[in-house]
Structures are given as structure tokens and as C-alpha cells.
Backbone as CSV, one residue per row, in Angstrom:
resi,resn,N_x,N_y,N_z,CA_x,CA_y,CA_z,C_x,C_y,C_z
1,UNK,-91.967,-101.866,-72.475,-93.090,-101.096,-71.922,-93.199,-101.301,-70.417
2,UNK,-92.976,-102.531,-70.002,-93.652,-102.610,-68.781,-92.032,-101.891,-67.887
3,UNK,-91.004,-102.327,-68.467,-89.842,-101.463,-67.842,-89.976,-99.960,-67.367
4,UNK,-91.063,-99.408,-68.245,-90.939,-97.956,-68.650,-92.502,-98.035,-67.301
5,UNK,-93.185,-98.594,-67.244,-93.743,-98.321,-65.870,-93.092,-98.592,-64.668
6,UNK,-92.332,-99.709,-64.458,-91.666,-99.653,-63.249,-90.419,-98.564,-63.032
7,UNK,-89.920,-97.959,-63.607,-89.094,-96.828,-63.329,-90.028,-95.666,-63.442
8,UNK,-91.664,-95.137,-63.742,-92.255,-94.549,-63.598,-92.831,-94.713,-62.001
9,UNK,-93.383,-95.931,-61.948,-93.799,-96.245,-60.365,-92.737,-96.033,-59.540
10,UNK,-91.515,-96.182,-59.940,-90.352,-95.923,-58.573,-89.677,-94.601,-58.681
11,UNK,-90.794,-93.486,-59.709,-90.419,-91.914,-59.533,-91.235,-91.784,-58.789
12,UNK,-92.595,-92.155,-58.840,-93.677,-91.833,-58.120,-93.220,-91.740,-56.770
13,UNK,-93.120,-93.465,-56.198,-92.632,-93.120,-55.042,-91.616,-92.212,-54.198
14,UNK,-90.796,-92.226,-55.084,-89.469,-91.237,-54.477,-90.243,-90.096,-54.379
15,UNK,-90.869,-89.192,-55.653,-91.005,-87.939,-54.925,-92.368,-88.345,-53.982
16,UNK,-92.786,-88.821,-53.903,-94.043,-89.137,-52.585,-92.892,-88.896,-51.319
17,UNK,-92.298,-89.561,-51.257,-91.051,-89.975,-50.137,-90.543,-88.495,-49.699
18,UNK,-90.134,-87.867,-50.741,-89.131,-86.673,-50.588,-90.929,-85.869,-50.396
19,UNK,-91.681,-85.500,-50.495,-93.039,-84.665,-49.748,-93.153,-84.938,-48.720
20,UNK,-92.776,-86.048,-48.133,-92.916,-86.584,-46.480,-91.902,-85.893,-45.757
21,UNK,-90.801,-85.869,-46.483,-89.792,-85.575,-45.728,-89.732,-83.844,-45.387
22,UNK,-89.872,-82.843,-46.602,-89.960,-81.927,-46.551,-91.494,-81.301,-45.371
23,UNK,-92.515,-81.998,-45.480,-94.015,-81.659,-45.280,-94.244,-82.480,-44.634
24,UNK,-93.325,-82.460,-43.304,-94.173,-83.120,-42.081,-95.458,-83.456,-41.485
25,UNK,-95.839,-84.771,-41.212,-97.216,-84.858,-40.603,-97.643,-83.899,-39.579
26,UNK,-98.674,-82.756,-40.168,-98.926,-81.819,-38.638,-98.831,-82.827,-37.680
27,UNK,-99.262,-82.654,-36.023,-99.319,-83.008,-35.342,-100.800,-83.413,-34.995
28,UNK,-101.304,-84.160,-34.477,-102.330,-84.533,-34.320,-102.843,-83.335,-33.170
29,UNK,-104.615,-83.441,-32.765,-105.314,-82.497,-31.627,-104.545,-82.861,-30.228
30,UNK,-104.571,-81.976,-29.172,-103.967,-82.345,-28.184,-105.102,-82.885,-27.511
31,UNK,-104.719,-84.062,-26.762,-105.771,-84.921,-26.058,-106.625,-84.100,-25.214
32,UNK,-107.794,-84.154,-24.753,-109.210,-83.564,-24.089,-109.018,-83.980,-22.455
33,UNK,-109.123,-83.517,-21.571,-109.329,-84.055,-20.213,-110.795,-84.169,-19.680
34,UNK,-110.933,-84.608,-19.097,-112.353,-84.714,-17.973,-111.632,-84.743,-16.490
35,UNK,-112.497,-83.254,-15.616,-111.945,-83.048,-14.678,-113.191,-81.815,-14.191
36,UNK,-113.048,-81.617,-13.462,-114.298,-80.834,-12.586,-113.372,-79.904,-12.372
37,UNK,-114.173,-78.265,-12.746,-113.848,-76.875,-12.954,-114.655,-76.238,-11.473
38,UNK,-114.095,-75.414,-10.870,-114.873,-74.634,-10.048,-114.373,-73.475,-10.194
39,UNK,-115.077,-72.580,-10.503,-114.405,-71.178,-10.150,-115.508,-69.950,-9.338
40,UNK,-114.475,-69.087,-9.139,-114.775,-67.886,-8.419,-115.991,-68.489,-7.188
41,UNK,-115.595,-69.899,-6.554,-116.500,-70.314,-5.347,-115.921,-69.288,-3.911
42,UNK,-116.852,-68.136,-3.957,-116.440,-67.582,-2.846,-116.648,-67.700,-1.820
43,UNK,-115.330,-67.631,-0.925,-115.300,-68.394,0.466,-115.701,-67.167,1.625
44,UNK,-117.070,-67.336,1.805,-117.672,-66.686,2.894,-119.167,-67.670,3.354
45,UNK,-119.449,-67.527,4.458,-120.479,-68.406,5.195,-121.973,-67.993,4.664
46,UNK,-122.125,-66.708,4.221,-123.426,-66.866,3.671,-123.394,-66.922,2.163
47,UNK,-121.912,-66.860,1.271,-122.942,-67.426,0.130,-122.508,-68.453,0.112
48,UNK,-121.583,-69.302,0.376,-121.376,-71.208,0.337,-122.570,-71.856,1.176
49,UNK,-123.160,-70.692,1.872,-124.624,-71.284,2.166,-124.499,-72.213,3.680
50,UNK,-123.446,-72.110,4.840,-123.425,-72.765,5.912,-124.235,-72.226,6.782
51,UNK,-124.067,-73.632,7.572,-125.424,-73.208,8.781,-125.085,-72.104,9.735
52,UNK,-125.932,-72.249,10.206,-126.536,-70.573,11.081,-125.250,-70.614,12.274
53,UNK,-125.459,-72.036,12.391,-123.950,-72.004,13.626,-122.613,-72.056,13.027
54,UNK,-121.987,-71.790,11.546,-121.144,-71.506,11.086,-120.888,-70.295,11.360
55,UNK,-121.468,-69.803,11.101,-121.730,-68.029,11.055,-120.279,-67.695,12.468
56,UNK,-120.712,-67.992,13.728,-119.733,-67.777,14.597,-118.853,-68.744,14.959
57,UNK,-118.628,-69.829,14.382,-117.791,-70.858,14.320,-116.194,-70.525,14.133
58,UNK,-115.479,-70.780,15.066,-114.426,-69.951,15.325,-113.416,-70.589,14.508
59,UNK,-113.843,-71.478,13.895,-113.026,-72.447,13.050,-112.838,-71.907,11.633
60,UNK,-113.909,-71.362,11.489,-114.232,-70.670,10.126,-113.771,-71.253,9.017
61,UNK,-113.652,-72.670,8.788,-113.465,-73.404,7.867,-114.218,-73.238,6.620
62,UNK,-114.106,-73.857,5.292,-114.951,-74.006,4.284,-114.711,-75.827,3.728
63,UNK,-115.568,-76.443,3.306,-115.645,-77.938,3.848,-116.173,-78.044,2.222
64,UNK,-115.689,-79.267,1.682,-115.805,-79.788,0.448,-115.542,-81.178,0.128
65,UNK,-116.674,-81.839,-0.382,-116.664,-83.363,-0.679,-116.524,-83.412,-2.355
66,UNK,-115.588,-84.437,-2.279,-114.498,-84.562,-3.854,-115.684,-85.797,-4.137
67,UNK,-116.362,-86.430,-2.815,-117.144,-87.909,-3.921,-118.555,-86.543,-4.155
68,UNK,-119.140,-86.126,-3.632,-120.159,-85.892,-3.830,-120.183,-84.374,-4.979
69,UNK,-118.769,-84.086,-4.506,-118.711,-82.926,-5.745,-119.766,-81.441,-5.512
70,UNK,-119.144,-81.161,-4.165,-120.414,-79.924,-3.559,-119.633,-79.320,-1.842
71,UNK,-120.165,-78.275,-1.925,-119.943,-77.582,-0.420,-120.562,-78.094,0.727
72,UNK,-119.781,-78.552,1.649,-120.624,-79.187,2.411,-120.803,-77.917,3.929
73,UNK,-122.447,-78.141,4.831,-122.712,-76.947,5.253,-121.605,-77.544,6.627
74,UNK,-121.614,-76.887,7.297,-120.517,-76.565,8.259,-121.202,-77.464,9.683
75,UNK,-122.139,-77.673,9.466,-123.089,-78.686,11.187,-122.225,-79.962,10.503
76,UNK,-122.015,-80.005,9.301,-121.514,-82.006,9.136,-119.502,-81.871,9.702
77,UNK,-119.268,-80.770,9.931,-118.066,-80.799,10.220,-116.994,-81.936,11.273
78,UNK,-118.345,-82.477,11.922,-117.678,-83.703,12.972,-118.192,-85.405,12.203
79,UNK,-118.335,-84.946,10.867,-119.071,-86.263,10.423,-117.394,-86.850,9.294
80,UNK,-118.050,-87.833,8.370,-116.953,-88.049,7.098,-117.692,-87.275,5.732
81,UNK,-118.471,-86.620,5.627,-119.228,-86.466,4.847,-118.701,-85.269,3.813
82,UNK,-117.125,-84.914,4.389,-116.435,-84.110,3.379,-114.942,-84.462,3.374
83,UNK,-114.128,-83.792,2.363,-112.887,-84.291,2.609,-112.198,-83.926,2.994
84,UNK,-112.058,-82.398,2.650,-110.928,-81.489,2.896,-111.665,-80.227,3.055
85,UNK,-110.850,-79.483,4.051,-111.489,-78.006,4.238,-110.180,-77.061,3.842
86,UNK,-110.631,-75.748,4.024,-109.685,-75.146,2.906,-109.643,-73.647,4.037
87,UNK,-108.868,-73.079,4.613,-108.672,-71.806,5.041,-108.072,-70.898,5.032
88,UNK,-108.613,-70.170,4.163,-108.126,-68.941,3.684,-107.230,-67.957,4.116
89,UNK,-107.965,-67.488,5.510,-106.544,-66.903,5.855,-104.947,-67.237,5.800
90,UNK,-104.573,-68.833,6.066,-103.756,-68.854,6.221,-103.158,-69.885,4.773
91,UNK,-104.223,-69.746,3.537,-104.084,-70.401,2.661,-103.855,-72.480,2.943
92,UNK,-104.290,-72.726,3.769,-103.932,-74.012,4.024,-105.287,-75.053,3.524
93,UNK,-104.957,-75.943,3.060,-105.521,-77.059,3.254,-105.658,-77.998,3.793
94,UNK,-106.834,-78.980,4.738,-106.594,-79.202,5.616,-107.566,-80.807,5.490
95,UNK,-107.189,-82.162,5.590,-107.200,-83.033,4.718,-108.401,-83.693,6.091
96,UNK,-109.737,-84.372,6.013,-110.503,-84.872,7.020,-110.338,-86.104,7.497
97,UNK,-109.765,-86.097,8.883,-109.174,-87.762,8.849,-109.096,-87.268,10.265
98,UNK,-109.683,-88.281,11.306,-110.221,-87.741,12.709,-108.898,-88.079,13.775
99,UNK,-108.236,-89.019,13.092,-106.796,-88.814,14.211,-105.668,-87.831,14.315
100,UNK,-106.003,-86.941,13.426,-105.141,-85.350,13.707,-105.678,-84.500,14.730
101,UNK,-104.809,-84.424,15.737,-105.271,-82.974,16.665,-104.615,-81.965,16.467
102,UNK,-105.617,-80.584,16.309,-105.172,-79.868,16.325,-106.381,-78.480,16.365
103,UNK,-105.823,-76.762,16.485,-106.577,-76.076,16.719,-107.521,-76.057,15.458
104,UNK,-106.784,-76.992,13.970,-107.798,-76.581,12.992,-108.443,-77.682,12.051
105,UNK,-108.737,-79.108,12.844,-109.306,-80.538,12.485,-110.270,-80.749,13.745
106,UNK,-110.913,-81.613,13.451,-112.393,-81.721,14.367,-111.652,-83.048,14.847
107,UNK,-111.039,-83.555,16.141,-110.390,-84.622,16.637,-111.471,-85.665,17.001
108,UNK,-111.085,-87.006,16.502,-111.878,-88.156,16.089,-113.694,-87.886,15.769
109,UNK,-113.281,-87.274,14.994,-114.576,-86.982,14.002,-115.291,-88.031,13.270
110,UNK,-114.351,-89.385,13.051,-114.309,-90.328,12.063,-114.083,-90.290,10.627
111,UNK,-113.662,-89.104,10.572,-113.294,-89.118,9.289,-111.914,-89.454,8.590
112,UNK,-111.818,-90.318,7.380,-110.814,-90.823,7.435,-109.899,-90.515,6.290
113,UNK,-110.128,-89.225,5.194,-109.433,-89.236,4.229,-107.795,-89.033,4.348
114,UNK,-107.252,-89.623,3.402,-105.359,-89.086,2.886,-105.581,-88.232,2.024
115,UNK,-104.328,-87.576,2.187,-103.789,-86.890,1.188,-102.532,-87.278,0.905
116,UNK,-102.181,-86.500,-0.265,-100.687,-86.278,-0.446,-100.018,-85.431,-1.755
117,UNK,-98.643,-85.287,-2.176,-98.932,-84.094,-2.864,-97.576,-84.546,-3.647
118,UNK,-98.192,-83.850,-5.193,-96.730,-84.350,-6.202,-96.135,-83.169,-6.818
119,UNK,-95.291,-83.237,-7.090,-94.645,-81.914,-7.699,-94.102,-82.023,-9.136
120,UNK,-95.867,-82.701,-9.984,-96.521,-82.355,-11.272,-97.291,-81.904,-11.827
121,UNK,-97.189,-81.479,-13.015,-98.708,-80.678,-13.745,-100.124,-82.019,-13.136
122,UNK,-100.846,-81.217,-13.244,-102.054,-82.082,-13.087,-102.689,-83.277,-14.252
123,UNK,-102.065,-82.932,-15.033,-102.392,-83.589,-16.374,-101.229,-84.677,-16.687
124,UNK,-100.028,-84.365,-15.708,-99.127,-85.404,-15.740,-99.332,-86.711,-14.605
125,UNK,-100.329,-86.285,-13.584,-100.523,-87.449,-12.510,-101.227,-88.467,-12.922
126,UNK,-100.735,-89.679,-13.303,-101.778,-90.883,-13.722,-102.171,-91.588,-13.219
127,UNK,-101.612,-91.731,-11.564,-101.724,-92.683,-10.838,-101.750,-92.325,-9.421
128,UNK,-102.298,-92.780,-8.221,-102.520,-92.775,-7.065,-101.818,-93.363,-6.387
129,UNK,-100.678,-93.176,-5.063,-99.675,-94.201,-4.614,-100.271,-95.559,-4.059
130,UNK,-99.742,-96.381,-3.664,-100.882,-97.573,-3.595,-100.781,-97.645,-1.736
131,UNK,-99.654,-97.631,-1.520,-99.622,-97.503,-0.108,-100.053,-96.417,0.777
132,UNK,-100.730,-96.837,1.124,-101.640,-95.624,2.393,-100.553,-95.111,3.489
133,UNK,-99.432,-95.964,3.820,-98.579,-95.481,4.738,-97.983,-93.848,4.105
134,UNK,-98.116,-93.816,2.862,-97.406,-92.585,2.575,-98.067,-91.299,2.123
135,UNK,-99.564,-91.374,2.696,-100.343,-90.661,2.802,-100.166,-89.492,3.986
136,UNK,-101.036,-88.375,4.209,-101.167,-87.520,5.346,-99.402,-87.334,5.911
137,UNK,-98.667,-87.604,4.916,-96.952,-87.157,5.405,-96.235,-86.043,4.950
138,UNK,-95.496,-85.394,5.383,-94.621,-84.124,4.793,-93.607,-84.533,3.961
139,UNK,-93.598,-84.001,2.621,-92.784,-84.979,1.525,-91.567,-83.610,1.514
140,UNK,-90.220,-84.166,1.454,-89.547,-82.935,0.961,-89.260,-82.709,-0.368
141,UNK,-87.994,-82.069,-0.954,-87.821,-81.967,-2.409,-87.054,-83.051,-2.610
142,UNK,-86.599,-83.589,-1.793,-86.149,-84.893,-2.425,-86.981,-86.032,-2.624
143,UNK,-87.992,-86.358,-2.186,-89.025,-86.777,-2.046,-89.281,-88.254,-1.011
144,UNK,-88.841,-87.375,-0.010,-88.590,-88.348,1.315,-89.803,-87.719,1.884
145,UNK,-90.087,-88.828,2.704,-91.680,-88.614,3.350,-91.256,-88.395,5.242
146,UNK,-91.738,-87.545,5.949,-91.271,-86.729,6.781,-92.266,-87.290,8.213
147,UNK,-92.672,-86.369,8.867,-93.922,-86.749,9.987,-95.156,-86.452,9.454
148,UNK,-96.308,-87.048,10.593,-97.365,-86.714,10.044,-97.711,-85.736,9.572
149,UNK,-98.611,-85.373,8.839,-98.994,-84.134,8.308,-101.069,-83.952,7.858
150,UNK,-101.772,-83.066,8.598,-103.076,-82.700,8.493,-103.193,-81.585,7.724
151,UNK,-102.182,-81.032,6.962,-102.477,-80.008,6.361,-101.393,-79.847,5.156
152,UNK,-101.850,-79.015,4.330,-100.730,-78.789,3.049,-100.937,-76.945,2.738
153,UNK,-99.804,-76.417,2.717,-99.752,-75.008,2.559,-98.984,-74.743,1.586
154,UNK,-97.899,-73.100,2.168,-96.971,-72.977,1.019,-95.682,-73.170,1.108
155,UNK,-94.598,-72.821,1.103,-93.603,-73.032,0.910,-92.308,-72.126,2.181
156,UNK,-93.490,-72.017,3.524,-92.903,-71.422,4.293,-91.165,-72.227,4.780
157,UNK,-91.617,-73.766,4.589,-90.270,-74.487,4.902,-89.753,-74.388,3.473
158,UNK,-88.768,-74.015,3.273,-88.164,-74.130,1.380,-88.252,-75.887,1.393
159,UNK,-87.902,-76.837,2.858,-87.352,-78.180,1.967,-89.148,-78.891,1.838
160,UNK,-89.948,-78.279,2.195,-91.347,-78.897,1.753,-91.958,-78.932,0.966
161,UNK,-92.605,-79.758,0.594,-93.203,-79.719,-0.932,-94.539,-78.434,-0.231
162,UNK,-95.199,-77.670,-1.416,-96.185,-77.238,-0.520,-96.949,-76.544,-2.077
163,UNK,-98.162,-76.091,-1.995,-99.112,-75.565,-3.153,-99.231,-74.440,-3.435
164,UNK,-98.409,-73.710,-2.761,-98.183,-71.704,-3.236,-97.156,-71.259,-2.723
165,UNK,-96.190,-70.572,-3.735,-95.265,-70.240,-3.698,-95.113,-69.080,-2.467
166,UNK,-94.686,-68.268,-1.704,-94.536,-67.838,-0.564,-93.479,-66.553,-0.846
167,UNK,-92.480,-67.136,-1.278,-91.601,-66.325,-1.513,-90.897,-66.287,-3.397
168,UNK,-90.350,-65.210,-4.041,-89.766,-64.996,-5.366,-88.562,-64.408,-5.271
169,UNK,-87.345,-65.053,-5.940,-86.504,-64.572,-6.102,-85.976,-63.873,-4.552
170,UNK,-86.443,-64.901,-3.693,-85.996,-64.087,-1.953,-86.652,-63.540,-1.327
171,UNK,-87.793,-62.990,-2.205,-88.504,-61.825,-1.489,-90.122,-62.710,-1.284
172,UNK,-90.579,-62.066,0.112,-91.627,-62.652,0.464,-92.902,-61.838,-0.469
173,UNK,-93.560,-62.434,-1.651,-94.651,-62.041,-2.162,-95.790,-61.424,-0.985
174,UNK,-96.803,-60.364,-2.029,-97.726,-59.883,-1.050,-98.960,-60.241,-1.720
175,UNK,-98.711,-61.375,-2.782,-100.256,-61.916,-2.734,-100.064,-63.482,-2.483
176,UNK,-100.641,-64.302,-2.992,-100.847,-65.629,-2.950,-100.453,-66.405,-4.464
177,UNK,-99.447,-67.135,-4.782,-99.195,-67.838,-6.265,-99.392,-68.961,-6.512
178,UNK,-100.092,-69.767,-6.425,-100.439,-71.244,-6.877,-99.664,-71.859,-7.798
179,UNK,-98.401,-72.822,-7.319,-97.498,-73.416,-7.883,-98.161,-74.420,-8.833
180,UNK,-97.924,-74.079,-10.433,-98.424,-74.778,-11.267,-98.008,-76.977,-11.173
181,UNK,-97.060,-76.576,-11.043,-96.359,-78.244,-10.689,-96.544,-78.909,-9.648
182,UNK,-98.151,-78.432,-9.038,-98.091,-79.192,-7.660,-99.646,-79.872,-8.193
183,UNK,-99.910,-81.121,-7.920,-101.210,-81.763,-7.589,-101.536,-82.439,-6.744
184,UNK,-102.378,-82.289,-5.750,-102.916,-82.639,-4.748,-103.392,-83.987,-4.672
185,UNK,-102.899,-84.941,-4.252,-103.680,-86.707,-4.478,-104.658,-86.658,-3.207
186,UNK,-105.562,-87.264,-3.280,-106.876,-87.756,-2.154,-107.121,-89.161,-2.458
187,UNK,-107.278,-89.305,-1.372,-107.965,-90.744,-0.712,-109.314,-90.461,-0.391
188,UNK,-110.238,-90.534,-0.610,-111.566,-89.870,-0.474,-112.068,-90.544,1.005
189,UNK,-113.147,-90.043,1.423,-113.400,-90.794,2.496,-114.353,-91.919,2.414
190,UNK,-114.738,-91.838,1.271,-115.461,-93.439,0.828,-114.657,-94.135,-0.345
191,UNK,-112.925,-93.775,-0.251,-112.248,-94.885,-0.505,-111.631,-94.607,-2.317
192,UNK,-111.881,-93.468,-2.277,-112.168,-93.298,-3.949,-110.785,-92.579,-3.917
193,UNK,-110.513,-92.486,-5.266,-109.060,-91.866,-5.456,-109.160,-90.162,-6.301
194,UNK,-108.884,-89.268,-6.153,-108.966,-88.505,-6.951,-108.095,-87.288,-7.112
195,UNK,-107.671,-86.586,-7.714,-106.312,-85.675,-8.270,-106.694,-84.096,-7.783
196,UNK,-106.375,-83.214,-7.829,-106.607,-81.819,-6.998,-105.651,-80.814,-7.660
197,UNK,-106.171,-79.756,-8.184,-105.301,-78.678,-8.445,-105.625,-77.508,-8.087
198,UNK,-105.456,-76.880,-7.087,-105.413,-75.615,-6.797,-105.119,-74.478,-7.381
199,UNK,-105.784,-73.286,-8.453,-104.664,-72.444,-9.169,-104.975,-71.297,-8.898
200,UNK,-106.162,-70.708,-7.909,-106.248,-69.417,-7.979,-107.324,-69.031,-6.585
201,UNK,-107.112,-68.162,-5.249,-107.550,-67.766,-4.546,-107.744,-66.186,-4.844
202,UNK,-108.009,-65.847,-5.736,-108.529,-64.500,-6.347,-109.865,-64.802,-7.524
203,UNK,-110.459,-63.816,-6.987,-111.122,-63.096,-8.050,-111.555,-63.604,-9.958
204,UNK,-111.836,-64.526,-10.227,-111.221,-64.828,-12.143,-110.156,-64.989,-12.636
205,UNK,-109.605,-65.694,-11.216,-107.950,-66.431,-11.653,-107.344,-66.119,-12.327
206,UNK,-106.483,-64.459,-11.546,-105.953,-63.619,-12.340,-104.426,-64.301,-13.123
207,UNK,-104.036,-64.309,-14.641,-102.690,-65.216,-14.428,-101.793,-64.510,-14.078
208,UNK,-101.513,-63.135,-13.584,-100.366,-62.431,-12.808,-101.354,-61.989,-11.692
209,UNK,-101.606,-62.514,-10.305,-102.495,-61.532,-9.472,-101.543,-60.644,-8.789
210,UNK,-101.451,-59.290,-8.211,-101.365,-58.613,-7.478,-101.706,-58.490,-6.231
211,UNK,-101.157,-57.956,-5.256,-101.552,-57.248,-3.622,-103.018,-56.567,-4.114
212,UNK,-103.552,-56.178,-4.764,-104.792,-55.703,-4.760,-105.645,-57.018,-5.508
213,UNK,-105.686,-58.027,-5.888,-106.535,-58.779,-6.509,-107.427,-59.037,-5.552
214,UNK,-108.771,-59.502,-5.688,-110.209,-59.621,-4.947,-109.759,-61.066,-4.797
215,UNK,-109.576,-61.025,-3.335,-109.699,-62.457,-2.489,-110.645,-63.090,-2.392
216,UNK,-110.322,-64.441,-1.927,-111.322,-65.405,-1.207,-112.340,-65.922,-2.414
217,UNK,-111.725,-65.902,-3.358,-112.765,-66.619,-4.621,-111.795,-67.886,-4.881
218,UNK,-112.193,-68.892,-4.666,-111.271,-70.141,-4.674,-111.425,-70.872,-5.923
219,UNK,-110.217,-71.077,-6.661,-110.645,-71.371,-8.141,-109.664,-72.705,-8.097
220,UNK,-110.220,-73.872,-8.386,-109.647,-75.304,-8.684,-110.323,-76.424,-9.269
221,UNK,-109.683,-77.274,-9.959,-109.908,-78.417,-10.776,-109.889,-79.360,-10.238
222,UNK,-110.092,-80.907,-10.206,-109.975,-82.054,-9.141,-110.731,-83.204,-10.833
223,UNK,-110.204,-84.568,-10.853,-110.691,-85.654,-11.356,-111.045,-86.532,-10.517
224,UNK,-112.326,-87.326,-10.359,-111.996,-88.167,-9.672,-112.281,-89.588,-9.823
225,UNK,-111.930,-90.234,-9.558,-111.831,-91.651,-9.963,-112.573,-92.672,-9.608
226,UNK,-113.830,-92.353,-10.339,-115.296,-93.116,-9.635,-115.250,-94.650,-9.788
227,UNK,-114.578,-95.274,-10.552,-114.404,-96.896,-10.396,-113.458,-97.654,-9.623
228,UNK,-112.743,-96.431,-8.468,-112.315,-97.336,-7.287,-110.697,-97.529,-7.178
229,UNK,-110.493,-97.372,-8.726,-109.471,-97.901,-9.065,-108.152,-96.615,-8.759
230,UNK,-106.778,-96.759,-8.691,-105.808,-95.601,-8.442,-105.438,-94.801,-10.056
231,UNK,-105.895,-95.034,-11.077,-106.135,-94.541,-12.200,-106.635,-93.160,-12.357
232,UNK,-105.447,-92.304,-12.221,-106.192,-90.665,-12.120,-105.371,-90.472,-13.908
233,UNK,-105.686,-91.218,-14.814,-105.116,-90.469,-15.639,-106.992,-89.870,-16.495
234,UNK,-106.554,-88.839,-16.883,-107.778,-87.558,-17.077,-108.124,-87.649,-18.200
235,UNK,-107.516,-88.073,-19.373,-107.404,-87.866,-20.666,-108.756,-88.770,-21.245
236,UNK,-109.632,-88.158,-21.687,-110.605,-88.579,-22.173,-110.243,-90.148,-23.232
């Protein structure tokens, strides 16, 4: 008898065994992120709400703080009180850190943020570089770090890393494409670390935009890393 259960218990198992094999474990939920959404923030001086002396400010910047998580008005432009400004016309980003001169940074402003830029999904960046020397630099595709750098654009140099594609297949595009494999790293200006993705300067972040899509609606994601630490991984 008891023979006649153990060759019963070791059918059991086998076909248990052979259901595993055939009837794979689905896959589990795909992990959740936490990350700050902005969309359709349109970039004009009266509705981002800047001051009265923005209005003719020849700079015509748009100014944004990653710690405070808000538009900042355009009079704090010589302060640290934002990180990065963003200009549209020429699609550039432009990182706040007061020892860059130039026609489009406020020179010793005191502001002191880095940047820098990876050429991964945003959901793949887990970490923040630790060395500050390799901040505010021009990275190429090999991923050699170049001269200084106050700004991040598109891909006008092919050997630069940069956040919108410029040209397809040779030909110079006539809208704007936000290279999915690029994320933006920050050094905040109160020291904080946090991740940046840029995906859409149109209209409801068209996913094919066109030469006719409605400009100047700036659509991007950013995590940021409120305990100090270089830990940008997102995943809830």
C-alpha cells in the first residue's frame, strides 16, 4: 500500500513539473516610477506668469527650479533660485552656474548648478556621476568629456551627445524630435541630485509631430533626489 502512494505522489509531481514547463509563470506587473510630469507648460511671459520686466527682456529665457519644482519669475534671474532655463527658439538648455559667459547666462550670478547628459532611457539612469569635474562638459559618442559646456541642445555637431535629434536619415528635420535615449543629470543648486527628460516642445506631445505642430508647449519629466544622496533610481 504505502508503495502504491509513493509512485502516486511521484505522478503527482511529474505532471505538476511538466504544467510548469508547458505554462510559464506570467510575468510579474512592470515596476511603477515616481517622477514629476509637466505638460503642455507654455513657454510665453504672460502665462508662466514673469515679471513685468520680462516682458522686454531680451534674454527671453524661461527659468525653472528642479528643488522647488515651479517656474521661476524672470527678476530672480541673477539669483540661484533656479536651475536651468530653457530657450525655445533655439531649443537649448541652458544649465545656472554663474561662471559661464555668455550672450545667454547671467555672468556671476552665483549660481552654481551642473549638468550633464547620458545617452539612456530615463528609467535606465540610477545613478548620478560622483565627480563634479565631469559636470557642465561636452560629452561625445564615445563618451569622452570635451570643453566646458553652459548649454545642451541638438545634434548640430553629429560627435555630441545632445537632446533632439536635428537631422533623419541626412536630411535636416522641420520640426523638433526629442531623442528618447537621452537623460539630462542635474546637480541642483542646493546640492540635490536629480534626472531630466525632455520629450516634447509641441502642443500634447505629439508621438510623430510635424512642421505644423503647435509650439512652445514644453512637455518633460525630471525625479529628484530629495535625500541628498546620487540615487536617481525612480522605481517606486
Amino acid at each position: 500500500m504505502r508503495t502504491k502512494k509513493t509512485i502516486l505522489f511521484v505522478l503527482i509531481v511529474l505532471a505538476m513539473s511538466s504544467c510548469k514547463k508547458d505554462n510559464p509563470i506570467a510575468p510579474g506587473p512592470v515596476d511603477e516610477h515616481n517622477f514629476v510630469q509637466l505638460t503642455n507648460l507654455k513657454i510665453d511671459p504672460a502665462i508662466v506668469e514673469k515679471s513685468v520686466g520680462a516682458k522686454t527682456d531680451p534674454l527671453g529665457l524661461w527659468y525653472y527650479s528642479l528643488d522647488d519644482q515651479k517656474v521661476v519669475l524672470a527678476d530672480q534671474a541673477r539669483t540661484d533660485q533656479w536651475d536651468f532655463a530653457f530657450d525655445c527658439n533655439r531649443n537649448m538648455i541652458l544649465v545656472n552656474n554663474g561662471k559661464y559667459k555668455s550672450n545667454k547666462v547671467i555672468y556671476e550670478n552665483g549660481g552654481k548648478a551642473l549638468f550633464t547628459i547620458s545617452a539612456k532611457l530615463f528609467e535606465e539612469v540610477k545613478e548620478a556621476p560622483a565627480d563634479d569635474a565631469v559636470y557642465n562638459k561636452t560629452i561625445n559618442y564615445s563618451g569622452e568629456y570635451g570643453a566646458d559646456s553652459y548649454a545642451l541642445n541638438g545634434d548640430l555637431d553629429p560627435n555630441i551627445l545632445g537632446w533632439v535629434q536635428s537631422f533623419e536619415d541626412g536630411v535636416l528635420l522641420k520640426y523638433v524630435k526629442a531623442i528618447k535615449n537621452r537623460t539630462i543629470i542635474f546637480k541642483t543648486n542646493k546640492g540635490k541630485y536629480a534626472k531630466l527628460q525632455i520629450q516634447s516642445v509641441y502642443k500634447d506631445n505629439p508621438a510623430k509631430p510635424t512642421e505644423n505642430s503647435e509650439k512652445y508647449y514644453l512637455n518633460f519629466r525630471f525625479f529628484l533626489q530629495k535625500d541628498g544622496s546620487r540615487n536617481l533610481n525612480s522605481a517606486k
